[in-house]
C-alpha positions, 0 to 999 in steps of 0.5 A, spaced: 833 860 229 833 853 227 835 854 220 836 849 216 844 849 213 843 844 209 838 845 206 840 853 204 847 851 201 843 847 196 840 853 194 845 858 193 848 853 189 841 852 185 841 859 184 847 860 182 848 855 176 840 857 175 839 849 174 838 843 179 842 839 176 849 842 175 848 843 183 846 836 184 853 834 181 856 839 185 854 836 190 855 830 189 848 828 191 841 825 187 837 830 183 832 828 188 835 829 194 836 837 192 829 838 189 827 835 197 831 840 200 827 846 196 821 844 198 823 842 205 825 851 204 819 853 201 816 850 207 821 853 213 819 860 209 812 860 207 813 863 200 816 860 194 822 861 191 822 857 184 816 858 179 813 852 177 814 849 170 822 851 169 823 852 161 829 851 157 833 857 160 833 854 166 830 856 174 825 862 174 826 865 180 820 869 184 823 875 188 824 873 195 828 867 191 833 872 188 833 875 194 834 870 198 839 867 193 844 873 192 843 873 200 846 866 201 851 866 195 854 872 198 854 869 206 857 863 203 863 866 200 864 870 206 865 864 210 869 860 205 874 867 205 874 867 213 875 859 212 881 859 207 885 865 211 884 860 218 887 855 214 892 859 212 894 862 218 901 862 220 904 858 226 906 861 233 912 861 232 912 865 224 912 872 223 909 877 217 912 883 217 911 888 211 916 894 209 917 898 203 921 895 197 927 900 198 927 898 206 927 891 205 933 891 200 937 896 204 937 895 211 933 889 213 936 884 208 943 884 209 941 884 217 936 876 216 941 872 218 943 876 224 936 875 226 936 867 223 942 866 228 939 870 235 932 866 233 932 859 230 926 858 231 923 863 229 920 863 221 920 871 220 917 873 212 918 879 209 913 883 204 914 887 200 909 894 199 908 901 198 902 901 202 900 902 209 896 894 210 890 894 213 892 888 218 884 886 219 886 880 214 891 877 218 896 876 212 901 882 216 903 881 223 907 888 224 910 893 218 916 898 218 914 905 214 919 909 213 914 917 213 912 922 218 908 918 222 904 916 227 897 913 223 891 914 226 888 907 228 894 904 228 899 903 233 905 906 231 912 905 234 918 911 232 923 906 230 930 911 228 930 918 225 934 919 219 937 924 215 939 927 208 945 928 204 948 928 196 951 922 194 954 920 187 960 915 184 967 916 185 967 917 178 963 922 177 965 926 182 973 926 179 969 928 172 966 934 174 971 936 178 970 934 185 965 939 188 965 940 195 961 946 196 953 947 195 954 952 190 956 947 185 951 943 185 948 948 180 952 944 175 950 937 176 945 932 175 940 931 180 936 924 181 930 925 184 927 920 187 919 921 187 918 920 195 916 926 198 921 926 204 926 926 200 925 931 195 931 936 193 927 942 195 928 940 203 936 940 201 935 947 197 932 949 204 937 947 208 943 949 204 942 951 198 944 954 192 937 958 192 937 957 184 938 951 185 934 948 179 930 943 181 926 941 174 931 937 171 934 930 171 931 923 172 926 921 177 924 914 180 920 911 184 924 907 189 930 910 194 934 904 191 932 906 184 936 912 185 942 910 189 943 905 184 943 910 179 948 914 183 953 908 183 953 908 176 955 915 174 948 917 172 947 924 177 947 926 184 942 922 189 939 925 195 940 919 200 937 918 206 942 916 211 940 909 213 940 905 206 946 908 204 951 905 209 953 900 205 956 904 199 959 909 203 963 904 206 965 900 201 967 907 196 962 906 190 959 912 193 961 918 196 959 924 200 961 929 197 959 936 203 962 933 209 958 933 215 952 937 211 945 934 212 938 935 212 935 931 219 928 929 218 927 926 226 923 919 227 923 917 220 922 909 220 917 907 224 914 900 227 907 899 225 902 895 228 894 894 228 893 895 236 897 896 242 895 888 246 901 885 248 905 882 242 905 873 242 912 872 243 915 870 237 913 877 235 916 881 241 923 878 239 922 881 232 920 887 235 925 887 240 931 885 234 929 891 231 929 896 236 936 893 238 939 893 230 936 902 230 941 903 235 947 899 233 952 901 229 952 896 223 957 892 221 956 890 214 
């Protein structure tokens, strides 16, 4: 169908500045000029889109108009949209990869330069969100989720397990008499962190104390926020394995239990839209992560 585009564009924005003038400016063409190109579509449909003799108000739009004028305003932005992500689009060599805030500070970032030094020419970004993306705008290449996966829809990679253990500062655990057995965190403060996975109850399960309260002391909405707290003598944290490292091995936090722990098996994993054959700079990400789970961390 031969449609004409010129003449269609002119009227969405007739329509939507209800006048012919404001779209002629828009435009940047005569009064004239557009009146033809309504006319010349009036004729193209066979029906008439603008009743005859505007008042004051603006454009009277008869039924197939607003139809019509709905129809392309929404078609226009759509294209402007697609048109604006395309230009946008990110260069071969750039990767956008999304994980969880707590991840991101924890594990991922102390590990960029390593990653900047293996792959010069490879321009990774990091988002930050709680969300599993929808990938269909292109804004995400790949992201790493912490939770028991796999997604439907998506294509899911288990990246490295993980496990649970109580923490607390040095300081703490000198004032409250250096406890080094379950049954005394029945006297402690415990800081809990809102995710689910990392909830005291699979602690309480595990080892105990069964009348270890639960209903007490502070929540946060982040895995960081809680280790934080911990650092700072607030209570006891349930850490997960992976993100306190760094702490345990500078001694700003301790673990007191020894070996104790709850394993919670694939807990990171690497997500993508689908499964085709990843371009090459993000095949290097991909295989950079998969070799950073199985080494041991340095700092």
């Amino acid at each position: 169908m031969d449609m004409p585009l010129n003449a269609l564009r002119a009227f969405a924005l007739v329509y939507r500045h209800r006048g012919v003038r404001a779209a002629a400016r828009e435009l940047g063409m005569a009064h004239s000029s557009v009146s033809r190109h309504l006319g010349e579509l009036d004729r193209w449909l066979g029906v008439p889109l603008v009743h005859a003799g505007a008042g004051r108000a603006g454009l009277a739009f008869t039924p197939q108009g607003e139809a019509l004028g709905r129809a392309v305003c929404a078609g226009l932005a759509e294209i402007e949209r697609a048109v604006a992500m395309l230009r946008e689009a990110r260069p071969a060599h750039a990767v956008a990869l999304s994980t969880t805030p707590s991840f991101a500070i924890r594990w991922l970032l102390p590990r960029l330069p390593s990653f900047e030094k293996a792959h010069p020419k490879t321009e990774l970004s990091v988002l930050v969100d709680q969300k599993l993306e929808d990938f269909a705008d292109g804004r995400v290449d790949l992201a790493v989720r912490m939770g028991h996966g796999p997604w439907p829809g998506l294509h899911c990679e288990p990246l490295m397990d993980d496990a649970l253990y109580p923490v607390m500062s040095p300081a703490y655990w000198q004032d409250h008499g250096r406890p080094s057995r379950p049954a005394e965190l029945a006297g402690l403060r415990l800081l809990h962190d809102r995710d689910p996975q990392a909830a005291w109850e699979l602690w309480r399960h595990e080892h105990g104390p069964a009348r270890l309260p639960l209903q007490g002391g502070a929540r946060y909405a982040a895995s960081d926020l809680v280790l934080r707290a911990a650092q700072q003598g607030q209570g006891v944290a349930l850490a997960r394995h992976r993100l306190v490292a760094d702490e345990l091995a500078a001694g700003t936090l301790v673990r007191p239990f020894g070996a104790l722990e709850v394993p919670l098996g694939p807990a990171y994993w690497i997500v993508r839209a689908d499964a085709a054959r990843p371009r090459p700079a993000l095949a290097a990400v991909i295989d950079w992560l998969r070799w950073q789970s199985s080494a041991p961390w340095q700092g």
